[in-house]
C-alpha atoms as one frame of an Amber mdcrd trajectory, in Angstrom:
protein
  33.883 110.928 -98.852  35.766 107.782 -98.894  37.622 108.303 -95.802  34.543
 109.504 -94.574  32.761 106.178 -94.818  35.700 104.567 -94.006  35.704 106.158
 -90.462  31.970 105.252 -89.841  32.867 101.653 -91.301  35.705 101.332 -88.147
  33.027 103.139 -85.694  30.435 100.044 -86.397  32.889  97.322 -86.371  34.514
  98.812 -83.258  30.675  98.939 -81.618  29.946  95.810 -83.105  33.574  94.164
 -81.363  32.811  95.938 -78.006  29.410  94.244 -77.907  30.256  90.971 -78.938
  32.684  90.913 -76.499  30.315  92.086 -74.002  28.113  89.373 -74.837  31.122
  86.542 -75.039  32.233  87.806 -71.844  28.313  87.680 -70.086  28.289  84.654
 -71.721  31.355  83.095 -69.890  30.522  84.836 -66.551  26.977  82.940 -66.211
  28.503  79.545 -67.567  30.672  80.053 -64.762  28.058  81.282 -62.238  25.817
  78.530 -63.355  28.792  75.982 -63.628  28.845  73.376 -60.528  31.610  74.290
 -57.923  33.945  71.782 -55.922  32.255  70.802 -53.171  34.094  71.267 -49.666
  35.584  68.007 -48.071  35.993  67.115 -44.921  32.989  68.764 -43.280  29.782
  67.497 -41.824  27.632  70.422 -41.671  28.169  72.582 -44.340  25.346  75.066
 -43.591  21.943  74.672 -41.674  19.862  72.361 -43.049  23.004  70.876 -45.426
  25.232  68.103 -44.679  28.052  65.475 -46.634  27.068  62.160 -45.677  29.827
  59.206 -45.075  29.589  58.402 -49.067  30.920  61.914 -50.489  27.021  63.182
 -51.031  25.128  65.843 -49.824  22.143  66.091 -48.064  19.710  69.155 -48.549
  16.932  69.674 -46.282  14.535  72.866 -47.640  12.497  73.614 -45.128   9.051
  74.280 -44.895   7.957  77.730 -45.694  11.272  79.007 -46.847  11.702  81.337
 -49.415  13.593  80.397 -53.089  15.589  83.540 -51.746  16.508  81.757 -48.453
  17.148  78.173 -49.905  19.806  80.667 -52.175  21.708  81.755 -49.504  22.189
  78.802 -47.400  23.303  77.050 -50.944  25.637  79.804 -51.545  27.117  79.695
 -48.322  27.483  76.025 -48.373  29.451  76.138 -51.552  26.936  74.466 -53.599
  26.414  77.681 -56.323  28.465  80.344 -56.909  25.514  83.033 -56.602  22.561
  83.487 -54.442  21.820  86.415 -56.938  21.379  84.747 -60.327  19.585  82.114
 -58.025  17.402  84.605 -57.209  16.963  85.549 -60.768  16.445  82.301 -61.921
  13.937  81.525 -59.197  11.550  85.030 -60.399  11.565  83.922 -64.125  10.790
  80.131 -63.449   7.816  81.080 -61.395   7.911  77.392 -59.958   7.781  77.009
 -55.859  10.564  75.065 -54.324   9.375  72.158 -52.666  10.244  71.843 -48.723
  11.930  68.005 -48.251  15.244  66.196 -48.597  17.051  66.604 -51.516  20.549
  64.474 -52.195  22.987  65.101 -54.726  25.977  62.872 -55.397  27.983  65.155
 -57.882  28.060  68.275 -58.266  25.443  69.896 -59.741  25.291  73.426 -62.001
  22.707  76.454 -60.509  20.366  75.455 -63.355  20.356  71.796 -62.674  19.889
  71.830 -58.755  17.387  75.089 -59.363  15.464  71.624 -61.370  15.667  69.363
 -58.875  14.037  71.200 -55.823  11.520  72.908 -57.969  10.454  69.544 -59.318
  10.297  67.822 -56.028  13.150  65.383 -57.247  13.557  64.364 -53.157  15.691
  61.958 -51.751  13.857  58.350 -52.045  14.742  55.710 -49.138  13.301  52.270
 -49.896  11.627  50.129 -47.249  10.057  46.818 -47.113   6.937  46.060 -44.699
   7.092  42.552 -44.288   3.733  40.555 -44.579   2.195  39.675 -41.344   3.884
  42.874 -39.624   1.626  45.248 -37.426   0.706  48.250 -37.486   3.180  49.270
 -33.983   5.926  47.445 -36.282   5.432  49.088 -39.207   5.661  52.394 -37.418
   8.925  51.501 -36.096  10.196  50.418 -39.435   9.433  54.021 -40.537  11.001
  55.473 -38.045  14.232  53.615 -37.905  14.120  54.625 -41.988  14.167  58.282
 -41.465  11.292  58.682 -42.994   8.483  59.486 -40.046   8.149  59.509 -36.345
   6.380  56.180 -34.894   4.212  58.392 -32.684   3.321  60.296 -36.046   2.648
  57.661 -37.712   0.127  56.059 -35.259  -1.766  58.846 -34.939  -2.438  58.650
 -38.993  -3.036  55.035 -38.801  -6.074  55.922 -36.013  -6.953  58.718 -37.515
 -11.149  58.669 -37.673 -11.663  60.836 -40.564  -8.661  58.706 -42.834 -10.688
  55.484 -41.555 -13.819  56.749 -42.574 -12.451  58.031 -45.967 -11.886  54.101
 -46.764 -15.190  53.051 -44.692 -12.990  51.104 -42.326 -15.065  50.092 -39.982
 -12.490  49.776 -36.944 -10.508  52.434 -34.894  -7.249  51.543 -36.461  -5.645
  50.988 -40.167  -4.251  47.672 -38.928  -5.245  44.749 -42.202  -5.620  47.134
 -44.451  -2.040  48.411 -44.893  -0.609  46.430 -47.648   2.974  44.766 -46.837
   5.453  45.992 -50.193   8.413  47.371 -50.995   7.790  51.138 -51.030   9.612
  54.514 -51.589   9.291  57.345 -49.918  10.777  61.180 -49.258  12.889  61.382
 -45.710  10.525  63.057 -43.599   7.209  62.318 -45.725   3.717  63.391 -44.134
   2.607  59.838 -42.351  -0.702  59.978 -43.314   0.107  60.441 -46.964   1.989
  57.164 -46.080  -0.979  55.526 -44.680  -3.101  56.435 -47.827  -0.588  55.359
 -49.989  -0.193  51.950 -48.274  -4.227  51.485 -47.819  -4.787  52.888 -51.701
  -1.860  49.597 -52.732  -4.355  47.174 -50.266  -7.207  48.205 -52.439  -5.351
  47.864 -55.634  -4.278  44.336 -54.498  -7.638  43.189 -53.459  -8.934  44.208
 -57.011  -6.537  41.875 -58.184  -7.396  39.405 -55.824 -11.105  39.515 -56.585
 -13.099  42.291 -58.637 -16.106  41.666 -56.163 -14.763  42.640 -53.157 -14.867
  45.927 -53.524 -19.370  44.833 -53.716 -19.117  43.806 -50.376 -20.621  45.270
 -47.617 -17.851  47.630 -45.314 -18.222  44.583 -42.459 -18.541  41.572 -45.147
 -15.395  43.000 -46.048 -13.590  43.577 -42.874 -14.351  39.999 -41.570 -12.705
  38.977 -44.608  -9.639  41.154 -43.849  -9.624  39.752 -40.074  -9.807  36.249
 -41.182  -6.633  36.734 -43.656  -4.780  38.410 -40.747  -5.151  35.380 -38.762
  -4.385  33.495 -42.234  -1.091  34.937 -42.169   0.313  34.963 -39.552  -0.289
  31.091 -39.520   0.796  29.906 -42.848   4.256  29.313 -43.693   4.152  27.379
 -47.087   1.670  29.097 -49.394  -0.073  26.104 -50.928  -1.757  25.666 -47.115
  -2.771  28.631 -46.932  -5.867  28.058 -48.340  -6.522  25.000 -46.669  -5.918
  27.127 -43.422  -8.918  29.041 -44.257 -11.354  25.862 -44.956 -10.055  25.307
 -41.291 -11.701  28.345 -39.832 -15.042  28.418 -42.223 -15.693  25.275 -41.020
 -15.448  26.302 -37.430 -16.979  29.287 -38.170 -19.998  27.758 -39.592 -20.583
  24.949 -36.995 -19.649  27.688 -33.966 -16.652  26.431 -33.128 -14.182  28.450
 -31.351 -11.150  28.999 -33.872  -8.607  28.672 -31.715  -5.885  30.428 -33.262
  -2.132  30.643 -31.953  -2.054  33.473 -34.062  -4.661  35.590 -31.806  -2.636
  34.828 -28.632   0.541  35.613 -29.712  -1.257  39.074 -30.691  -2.796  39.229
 -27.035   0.713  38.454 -25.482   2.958  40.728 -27.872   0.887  43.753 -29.734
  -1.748  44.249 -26.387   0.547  43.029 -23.319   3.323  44.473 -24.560   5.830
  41.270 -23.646   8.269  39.422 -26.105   7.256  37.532 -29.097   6.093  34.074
 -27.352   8.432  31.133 -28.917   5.797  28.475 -27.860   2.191  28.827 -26.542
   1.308  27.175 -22.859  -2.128  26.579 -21.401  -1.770  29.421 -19.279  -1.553
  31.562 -22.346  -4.521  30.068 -24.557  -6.317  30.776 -20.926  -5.932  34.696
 -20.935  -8.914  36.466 -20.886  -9.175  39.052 -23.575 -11.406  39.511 -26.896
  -8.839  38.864 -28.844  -8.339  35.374 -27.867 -10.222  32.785 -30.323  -9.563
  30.123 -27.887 -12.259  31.636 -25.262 -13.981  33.123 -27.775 -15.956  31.995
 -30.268 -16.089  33.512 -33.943 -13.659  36.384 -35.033 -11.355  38.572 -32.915
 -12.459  41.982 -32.824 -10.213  43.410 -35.498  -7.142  42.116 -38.029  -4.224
  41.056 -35.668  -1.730  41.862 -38.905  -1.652  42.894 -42.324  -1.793  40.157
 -44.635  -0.298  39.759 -48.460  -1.070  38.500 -51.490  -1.611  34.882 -50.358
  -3.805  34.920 -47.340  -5.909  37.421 -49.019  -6.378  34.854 -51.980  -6.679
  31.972 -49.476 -10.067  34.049 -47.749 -11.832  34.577 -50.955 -10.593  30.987
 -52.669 -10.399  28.657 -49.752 -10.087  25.065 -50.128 -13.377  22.690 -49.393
 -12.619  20.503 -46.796 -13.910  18.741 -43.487 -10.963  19.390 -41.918 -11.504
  21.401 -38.446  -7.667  21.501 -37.077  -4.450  21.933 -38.034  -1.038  22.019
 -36.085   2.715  22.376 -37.033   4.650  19.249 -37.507   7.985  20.262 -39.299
   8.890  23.734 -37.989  11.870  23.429 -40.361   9.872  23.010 -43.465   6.755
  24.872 -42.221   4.477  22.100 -42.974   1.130  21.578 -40.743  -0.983  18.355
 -40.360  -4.360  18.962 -40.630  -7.405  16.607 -39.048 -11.149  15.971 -39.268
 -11.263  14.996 -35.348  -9.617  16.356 -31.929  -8.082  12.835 -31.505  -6.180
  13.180 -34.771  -4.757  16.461 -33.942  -4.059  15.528 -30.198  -1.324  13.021
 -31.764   0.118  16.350 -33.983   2.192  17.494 -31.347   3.044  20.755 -29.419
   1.575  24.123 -30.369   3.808  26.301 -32.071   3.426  29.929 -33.459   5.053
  32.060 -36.419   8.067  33.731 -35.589   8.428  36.342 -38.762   7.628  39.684
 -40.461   9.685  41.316 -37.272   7.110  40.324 -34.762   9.710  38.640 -32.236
């Protein structure tokens, strides 16, 4: 009997032995599976859709519309996991879609960890700074030269009548409401999830600036925006900024043309099409378009920029004064004089415009 139980005893611990080995062994062959491999050097494309940049990462581009199964085997064939199966496998218990984007990895990363990344959207992030003052043809181009949209894509966002309407813009383009930041987005993000993001951070920002804007009227508030375009992209030291504004009320009130470089340079660069004017000539405060607030009296049809944090401020908080011009006297410091009469502003000297936010 002894023997007997014995024999059964070694049976167990032999079945026992065999299975723990089993499971040791499974154990070791999915660390490995999952474990990160070497990536391959020297090689630009690695597989469709997967490159090694200059700097020793890799870019991943999942495509739209591709299966977990397909994202597998171009990762497997790349070198970046050991098995398009357990990816697989992985991919039918999650039960999380992979998100199409860009998708860059610096180290090496294990099945389970990059399997994360792509089903959590972790995408690539490239930061870019709109200046204030820029345009809206700028800004496109900013975007573009970023990686992160077409120009021509995002133009067609920023005019987009439905979008406009969503914000009850009342004008055929985005341009003054786009609010100039430092912003990060996925390479190859949607542009008009772009454009909403931007015109959602102008809203924000004008909150801040004053709670009550929001109350005004669509147009109340769109002359406001048009008047802090013009704002900034004549200030150049913040504190006369506001006093800029007092300028133009006081025209504005007493129907004076404003008479804003600011508008011509727009007319000459943004609607002409020519180079960013250094210095303004009579023949250029003479060309005949809307645009132009020296032929025209009251506001330009639409913002010729979008303005920050400081013109905004300086068209809800302007300064009270009788002053009706101003002109720049210290292009070096930025500082303007301004004047109650045309006499006093005759002796200011040339007329000069603002060369920044990339609008040469």
């Amino acid at each position: 009997m002894s023997k007997y139980i014995y024999f059964l005893f070694r049976i167990f611990a032999w079945i026992v032995g065999s299975i723990l080995v089993v499971i040791i062994a499974g154990i070791g062959i999915l660390a490995y599976i999952n474990s990160a491999p070497a990536w391959p050097r020297g090689k630009q494309g690695l597989e469709r859709g997967i490159e090694q940049q200059d700097d020793g990462s890799v870019l991943i581009e999942i495509f739209q519309g591709e299966s977990a199964s397909q994202v597998g085997k171009r990762l497997a064939a790349a070198g970046l996991i050991r098995s398009a199966l357990v990816w697989n496998l992985v991919s039918r218990f999650s039960k999380e879609p992979i998100k199409a984007g860009f998708y860059s990895i610096h180290t090496p990363e294990s099945l389970l960890e990059l399997h994360q990344r792509v089903t959590l959207g972790q995408q690539l992030q490239i930061r870019v700074t709109i200046p204030e003052g820029v345009t809206l043809s700028k800004i496109a181009l900013i975007f573009e030269q970023a990686g992160i949209c077409e120009s021509r894509d995002f133009m067609l966002a920023a005019t987009n009548r439905e979008l406009l309407e969503t914000y009850h813009i009342p004008n055929s383009t985005f341009e003054g409401y786009l609010f100039p930041d430092t912003y990060l987005f996925p390479k190859g993000f949607q542009a008009a999830k772009i454009i909403t993001h931007m015109a959602e951070t102008f809203f924000t920002k004008l909150k801040m600036v004053n709670p009550e804007a929001m109350s005004l009227s669509p147009q109340q508030l769109h002359e406001k925006v048009i008047l802090a375009s013009i704002i900034e992209r004549e200030y150049r030291v913040d504190d006369e900024a506001p006093l800029m504004a007092s300028v133009f009320y006081n025209r504005l009130t007493i129907g004076m043309a404003l008479q804003s470089c600011a508008t011509v340079e727009y007319v000459i660069s943004e609607i002409q099409g020519k180079p960013h004017p250094e210095v303004l000539y009579y023949k250029d405060i003479a060309i005949q378009n809307p645009y132009n607030t020296y032929i025209r009296p009251g506001l330009p049809p639409g913002p010729i920029s979008n303005p920050g944090l400081v013109a905004l401020r300086a068209v809800f908080y302007p300064a009270q004064t009788n002053f009706l011009y101003f002109r720049l006297v210290d292009p070096n410091e930025g500082r303007h004089r301004f004047s109650k009469t045309l006499d006093e502003h005759l002796k200011a000297g040339v007329l000069y415009v603002k060369g920044r936010a990339g609008n040469k």
